[in-house]
Structures are given as C-alpha cells and as structure tokens.
DOMARTI-489108 format. One line per field, with one value per residue: residue number from 1; x, y, z of N, C-alpha, C, O in turn. Coordinates in steps of 0.2 Angstrom, whole numbers. Example, Ala and Ser with C-alpha at 12.3 -4.5 7.8 and 13.67 -1.06 7.14 Angstrom:
<sites>
num: [1	2]
nx: [66	64]
ny: [-28	-11]
nz: [39	35]
cax: [62	68]
cay: [-22	-5]
caz: [39	36]
cx: [66	64]
cy: [-16	0]
cz: [39	39]
ox: [71	67]
oy: [-17	6]
oz: [42	40]
</sites>
This chain:
<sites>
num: [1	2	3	4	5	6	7	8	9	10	11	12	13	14	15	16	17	18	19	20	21	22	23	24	25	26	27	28	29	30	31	32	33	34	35	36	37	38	39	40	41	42	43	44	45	46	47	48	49	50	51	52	53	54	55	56	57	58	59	60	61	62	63	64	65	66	67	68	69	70	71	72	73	74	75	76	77	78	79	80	81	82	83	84	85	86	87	88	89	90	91	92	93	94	95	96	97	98	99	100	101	102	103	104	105	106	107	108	109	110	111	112	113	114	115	116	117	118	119	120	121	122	123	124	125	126	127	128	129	130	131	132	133	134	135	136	137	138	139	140	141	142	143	144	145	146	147	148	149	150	151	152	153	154	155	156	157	158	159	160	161	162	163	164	165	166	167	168	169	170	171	172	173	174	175	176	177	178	179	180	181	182	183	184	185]
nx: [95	109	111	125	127	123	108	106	98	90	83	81	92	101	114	120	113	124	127	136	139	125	120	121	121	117	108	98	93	86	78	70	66	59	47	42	39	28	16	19	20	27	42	50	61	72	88	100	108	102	90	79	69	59	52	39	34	24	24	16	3	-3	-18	-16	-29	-37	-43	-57	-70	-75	-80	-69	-64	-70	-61	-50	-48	-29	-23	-13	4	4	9	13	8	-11	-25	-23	-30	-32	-15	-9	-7	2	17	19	25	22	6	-5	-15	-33	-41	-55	-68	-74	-69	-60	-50	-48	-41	-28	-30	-21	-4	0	-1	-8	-20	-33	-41	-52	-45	-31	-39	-49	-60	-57	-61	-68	-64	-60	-71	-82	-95	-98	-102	-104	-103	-98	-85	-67	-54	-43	-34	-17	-12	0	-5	-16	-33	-40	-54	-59	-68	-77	-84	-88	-100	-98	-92	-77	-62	-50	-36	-24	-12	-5	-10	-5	6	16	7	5	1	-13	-11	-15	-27	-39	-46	-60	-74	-85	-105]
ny: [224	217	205	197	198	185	183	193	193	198	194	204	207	211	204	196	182	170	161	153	144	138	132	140	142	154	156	147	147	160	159	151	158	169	161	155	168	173	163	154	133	128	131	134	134	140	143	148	133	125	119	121	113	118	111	114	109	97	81	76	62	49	37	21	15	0	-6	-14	-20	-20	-11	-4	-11	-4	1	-7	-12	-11	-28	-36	-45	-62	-72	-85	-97	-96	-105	-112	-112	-127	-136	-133	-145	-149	-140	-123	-116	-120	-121	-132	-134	-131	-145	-148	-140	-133	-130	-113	-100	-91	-75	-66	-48	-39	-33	-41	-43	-59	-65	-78	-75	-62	-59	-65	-75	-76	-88	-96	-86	-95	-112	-126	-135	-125	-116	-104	-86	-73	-62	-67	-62	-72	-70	-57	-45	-36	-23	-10	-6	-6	-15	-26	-30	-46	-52	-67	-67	-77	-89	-103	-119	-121	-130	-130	-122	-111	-103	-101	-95	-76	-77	-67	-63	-61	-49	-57	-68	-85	-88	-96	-112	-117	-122	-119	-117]
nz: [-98	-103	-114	-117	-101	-89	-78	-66	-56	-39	-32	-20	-12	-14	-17	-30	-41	-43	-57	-56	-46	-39	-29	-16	-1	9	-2	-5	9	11	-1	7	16	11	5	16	19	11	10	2	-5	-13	-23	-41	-50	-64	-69	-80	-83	-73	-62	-50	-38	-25	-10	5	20	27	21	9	9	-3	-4	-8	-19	-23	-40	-41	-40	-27	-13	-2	17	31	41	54	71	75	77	89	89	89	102	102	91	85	84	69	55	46	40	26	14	2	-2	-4	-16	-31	-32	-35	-51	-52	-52	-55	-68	-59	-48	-40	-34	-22	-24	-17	-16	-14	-9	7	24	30	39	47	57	66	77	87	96	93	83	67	51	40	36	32	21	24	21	9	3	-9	0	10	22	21	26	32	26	30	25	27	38	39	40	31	24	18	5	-3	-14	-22	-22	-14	-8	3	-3	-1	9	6	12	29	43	46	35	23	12	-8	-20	-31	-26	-24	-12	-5	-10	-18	-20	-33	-30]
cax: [100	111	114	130	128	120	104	108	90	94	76	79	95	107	119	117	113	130	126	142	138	120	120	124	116	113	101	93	88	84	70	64	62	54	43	36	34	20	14	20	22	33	44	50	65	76	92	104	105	101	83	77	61	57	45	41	26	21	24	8	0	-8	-18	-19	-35	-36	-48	-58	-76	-78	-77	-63	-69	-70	-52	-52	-41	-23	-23	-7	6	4	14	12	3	-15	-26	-23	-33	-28	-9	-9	-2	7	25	18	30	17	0	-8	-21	-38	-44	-61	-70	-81	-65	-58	-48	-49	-32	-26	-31	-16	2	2	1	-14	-26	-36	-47	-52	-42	-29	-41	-56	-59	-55	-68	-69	-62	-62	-80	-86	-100	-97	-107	-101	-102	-95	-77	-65	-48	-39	-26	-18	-8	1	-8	-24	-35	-45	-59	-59	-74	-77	-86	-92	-102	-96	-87	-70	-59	-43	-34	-18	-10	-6	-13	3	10	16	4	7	-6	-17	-8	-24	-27	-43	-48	-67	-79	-93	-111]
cay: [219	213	197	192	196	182	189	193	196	196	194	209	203	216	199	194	178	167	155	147	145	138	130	143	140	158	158	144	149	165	157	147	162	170	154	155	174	174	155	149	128	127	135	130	141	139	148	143	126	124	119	119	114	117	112	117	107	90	77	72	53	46	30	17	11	-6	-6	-19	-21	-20	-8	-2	-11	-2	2	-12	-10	-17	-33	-37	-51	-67	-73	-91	-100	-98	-110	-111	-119	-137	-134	-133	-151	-147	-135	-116	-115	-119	-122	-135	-131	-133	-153	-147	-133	-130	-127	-108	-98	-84	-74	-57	-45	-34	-38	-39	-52	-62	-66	-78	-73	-55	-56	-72	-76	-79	-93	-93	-84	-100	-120	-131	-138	-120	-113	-97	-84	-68	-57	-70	-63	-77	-69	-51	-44	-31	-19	-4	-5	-6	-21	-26	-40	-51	-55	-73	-64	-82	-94	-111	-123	-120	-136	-131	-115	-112	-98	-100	-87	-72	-77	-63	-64	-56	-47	-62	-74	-88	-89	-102	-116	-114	-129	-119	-122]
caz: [-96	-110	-118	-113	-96	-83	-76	-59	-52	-33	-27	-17	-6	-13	-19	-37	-39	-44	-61	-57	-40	-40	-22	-13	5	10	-7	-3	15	8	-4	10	22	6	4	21	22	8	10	-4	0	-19	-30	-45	-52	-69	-70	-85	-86	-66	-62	-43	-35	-17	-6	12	23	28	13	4	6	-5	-2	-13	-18	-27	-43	-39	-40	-21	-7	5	19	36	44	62	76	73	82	91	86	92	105	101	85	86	82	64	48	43	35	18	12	-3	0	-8	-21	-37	-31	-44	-55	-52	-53	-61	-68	-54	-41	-41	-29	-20	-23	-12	-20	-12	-4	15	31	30	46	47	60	65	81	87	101	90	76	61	49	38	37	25	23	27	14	6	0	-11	5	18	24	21	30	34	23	33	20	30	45	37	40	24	25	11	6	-6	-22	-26	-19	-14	-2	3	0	5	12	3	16	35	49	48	33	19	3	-14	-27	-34	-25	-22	-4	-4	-17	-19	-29	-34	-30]
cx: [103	112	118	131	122	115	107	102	92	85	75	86	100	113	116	118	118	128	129	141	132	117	122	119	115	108	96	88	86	77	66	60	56	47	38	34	27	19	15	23	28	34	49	54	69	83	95	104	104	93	82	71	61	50	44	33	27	21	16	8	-4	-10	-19	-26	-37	-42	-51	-63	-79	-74	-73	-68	-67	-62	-55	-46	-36	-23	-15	-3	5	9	15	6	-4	-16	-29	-28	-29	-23	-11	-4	3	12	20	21	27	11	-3	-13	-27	-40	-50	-61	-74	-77	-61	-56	-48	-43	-36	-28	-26	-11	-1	1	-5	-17	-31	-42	-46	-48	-37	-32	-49	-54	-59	-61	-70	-64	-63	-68	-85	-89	-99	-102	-103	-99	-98	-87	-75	-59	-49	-31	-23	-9	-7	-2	-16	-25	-41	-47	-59	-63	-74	-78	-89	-96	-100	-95	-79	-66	-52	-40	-26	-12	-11	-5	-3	5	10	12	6	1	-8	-13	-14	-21	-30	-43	-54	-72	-85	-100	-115]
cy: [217	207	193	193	191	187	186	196	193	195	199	210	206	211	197	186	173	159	149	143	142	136	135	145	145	159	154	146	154	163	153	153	168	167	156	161	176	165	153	139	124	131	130	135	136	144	147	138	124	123	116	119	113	117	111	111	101	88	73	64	52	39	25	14	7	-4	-11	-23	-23	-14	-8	-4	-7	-3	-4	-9	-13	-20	-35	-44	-56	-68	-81	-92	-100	-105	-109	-116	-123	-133	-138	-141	-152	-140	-127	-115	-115	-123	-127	-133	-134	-142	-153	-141	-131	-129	-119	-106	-90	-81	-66	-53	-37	-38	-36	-46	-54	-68	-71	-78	-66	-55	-66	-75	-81	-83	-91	-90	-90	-106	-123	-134	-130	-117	-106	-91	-77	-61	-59	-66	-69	-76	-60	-52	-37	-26	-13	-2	-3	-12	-21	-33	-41	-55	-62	-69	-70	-85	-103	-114	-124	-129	-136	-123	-115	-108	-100	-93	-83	-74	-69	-67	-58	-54	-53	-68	-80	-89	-97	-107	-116	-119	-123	-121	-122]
cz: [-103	-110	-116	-104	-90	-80	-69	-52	-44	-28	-21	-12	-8	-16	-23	-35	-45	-48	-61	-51	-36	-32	-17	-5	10	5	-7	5	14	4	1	15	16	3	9	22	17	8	4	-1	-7	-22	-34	-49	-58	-70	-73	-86	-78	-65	-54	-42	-26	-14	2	13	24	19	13	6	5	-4	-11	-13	-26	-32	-45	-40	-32	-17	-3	11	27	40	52	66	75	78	82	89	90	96	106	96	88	82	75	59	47	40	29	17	7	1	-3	-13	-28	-36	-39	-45	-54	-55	-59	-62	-62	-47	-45	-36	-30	-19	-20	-19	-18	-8	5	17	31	35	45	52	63	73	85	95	98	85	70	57	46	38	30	27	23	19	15	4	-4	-8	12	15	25	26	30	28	26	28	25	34	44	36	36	25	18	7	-1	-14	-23	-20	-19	-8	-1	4	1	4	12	8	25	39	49	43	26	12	-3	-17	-30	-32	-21	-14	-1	-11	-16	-22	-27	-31	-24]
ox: [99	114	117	136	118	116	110	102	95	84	70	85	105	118	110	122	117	127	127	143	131	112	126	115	111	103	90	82	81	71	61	55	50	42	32	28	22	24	10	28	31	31	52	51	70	81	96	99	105	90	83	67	62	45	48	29	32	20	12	12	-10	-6	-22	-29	-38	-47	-49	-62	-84	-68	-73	-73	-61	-60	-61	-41	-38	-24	-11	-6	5	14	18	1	-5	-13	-35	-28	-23	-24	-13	1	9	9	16	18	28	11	-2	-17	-27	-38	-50	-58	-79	-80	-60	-58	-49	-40	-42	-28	-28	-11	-3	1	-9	-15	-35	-47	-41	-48	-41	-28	-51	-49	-61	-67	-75	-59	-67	-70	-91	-86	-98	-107	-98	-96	-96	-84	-79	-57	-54	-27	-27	-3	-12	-3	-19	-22	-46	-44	-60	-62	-69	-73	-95	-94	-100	-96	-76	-67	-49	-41	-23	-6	-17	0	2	11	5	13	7	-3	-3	-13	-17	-15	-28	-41	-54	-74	-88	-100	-120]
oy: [215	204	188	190	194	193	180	198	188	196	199	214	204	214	197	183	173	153	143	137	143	138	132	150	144	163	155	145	153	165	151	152	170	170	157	162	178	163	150	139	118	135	125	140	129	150	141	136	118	128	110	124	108	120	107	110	98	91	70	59	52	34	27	11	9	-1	-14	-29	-26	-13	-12	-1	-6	-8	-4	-6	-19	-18	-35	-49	-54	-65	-83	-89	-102	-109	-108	-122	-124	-128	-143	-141	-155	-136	-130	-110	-110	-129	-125	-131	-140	-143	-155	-136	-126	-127	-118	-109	-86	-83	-63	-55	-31	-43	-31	-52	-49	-74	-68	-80	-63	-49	-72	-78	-86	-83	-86	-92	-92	-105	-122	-135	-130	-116	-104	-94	-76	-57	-56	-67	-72	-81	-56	-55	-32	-28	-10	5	1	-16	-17	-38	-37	-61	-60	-69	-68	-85	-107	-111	-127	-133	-141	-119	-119	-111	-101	-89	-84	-71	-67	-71	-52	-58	-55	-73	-79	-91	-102	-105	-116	-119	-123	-127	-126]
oz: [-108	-105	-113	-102	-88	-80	-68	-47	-43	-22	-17	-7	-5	-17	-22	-31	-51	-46	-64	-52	-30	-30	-13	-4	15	6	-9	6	18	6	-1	17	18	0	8	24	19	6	2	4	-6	-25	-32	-51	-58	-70	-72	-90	-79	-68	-53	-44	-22	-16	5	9	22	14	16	5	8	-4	-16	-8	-31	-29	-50	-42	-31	-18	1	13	27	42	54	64	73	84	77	86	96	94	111	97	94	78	73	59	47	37	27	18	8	5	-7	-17	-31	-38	-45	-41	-55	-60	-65	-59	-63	-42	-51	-31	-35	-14	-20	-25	-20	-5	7	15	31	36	41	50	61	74	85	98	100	82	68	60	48	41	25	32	21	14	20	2	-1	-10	17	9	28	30	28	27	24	28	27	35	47	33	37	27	14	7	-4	-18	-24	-14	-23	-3	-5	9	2	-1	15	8	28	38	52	44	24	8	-2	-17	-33	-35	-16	-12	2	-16	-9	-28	-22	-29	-23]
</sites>
C-alpha cells in the first residue's frame, strides 16, 4: 500500500472503506454483524483522525459501595408509599435550613451516610425504630435510607441517648446530612 493512499482495508466486504465518509451505516451494521459472528461484545477502531468504539450486550451496573467502616446491610423488601402520614417522630422544632451546632461536647449526630429517602421505621405500619429518649447502642438501627431501591439499616456506631431527630419519616436526605443528635454515655 502506498503513503498517499487512504488504507482502504474493507474487512472483507468488497467496498473500501470511505475516510471521507466515516458514518456510513451499511459499515457500521457490517461491524456489528461481525461483532456478533465471533462474540466479540467491543471494538475499538482508528481510522485517520475518526475514532469509534462499539459495544454490543447488556450495559454494565456497577453498585456503589460507600467506604465506611460498616457493612452493606442486607437488601429488605421495598415497602410501599404511605397513603397517609404515619405515625411520625416528635417534628423537629427548628426549620432544617442550618441545624445548630452541638450545645456540648458530649452531643453528636448521626449524619446519612448516603443520598436517598429516609424511613424511620422498617415498614409504615410498625413504630419507629427510635424516639427521643431512646438509648442507643453502636449496633442499634436508628432509621432506613432507601438509595435506588435498596433499603440500608442505619446503625448509631456510638452509644447514647438520642435527644432530637432532625429528619421526618419520607423526607430526601443528603451525604453527611445529620439525621439524629445523640449526648454520649
């Protein structure tokens, strides 16, 4: 082949292939029926300055998995939408807008530790997992955060007394957004 001319490698198909031309949609169905007849499920082609990549198959999902210091906990059945308010934790007194900062050092909050809608009981039938007043322990679930149709238990990590529940039953939470206030102890 010389230099000045365009390679015209035709993959076998008797029509050169057109550099001016690169979309040419008998050559892509061409390399797809080529694709499927040896199981190839990508190609990855260069031709002057044109660069295509195909790929054939079901699309890939990967899951996110938060790096945490805790367990993925067990997948739950998705529970259905309320059709009227359960019976919700005491509302939050303050607006949500800027949570104030801990009083002492001995309160701390329990933030998401992912976006999604946050539960607090494991079905809108049953009571809440915790209240204010309720003792804690580093394994007690405190709520549900339900990210992509995956319901994730939430467990406390610390030990204490929950004195107020920043989040009502159903609302969207953010990454680190504190949910509970927590006093040590």
């Amino acid at each position: 082949m010389s230099k000045d001319k365009p390679d015209t490698d035709n993959g076998g198909s008797g029509k050169p292939f057109d550099v001016n031309n690169p979309f040419d949609l008998a050559k892509i169905r061409e390399l797809l029926a080529l694709m499927e007849a040896h199981g190839l499920t990508e190609v990855d082609l260069t031709c002057a300055d044109q660069r295509w990549k195909l790929r054939r198959g079901p699309e890939q999902v990967t899951q996110f998995v938060p790096s945490g210091g805790f367990a993925m906990p067990p997948m739950m059945p998705a529970m259905p939408p309320a059709a009227h308010p359960a019976a919700a934790p005491a509302p939050a007194a303050a607006p949500a807008a800027a949570p104030a900062p801990a009083a002492d050092k001995d309160t701390v909050a329990i933030k998401s530790p992912t976006v999604g809608t946050f539960y607090s009981a494991p079905s809108p039938d049953d009571p809440p997992f915790v209240a204010v007043g309720s003792k804690v322990g580093a394994d007690t679930v405190v709520c549900i955060i339900e990210a992509m149709k995956v319901f994730n238990q939430i467990p406390a990590e610390i030990n204490g007394t929950i004195t107020e529940i920043l989040v009502k039953n159903g609302d969207a939470v953010e990454f680190g957004q504190p949910l509970f206030r927590v006093r040590l102890g």
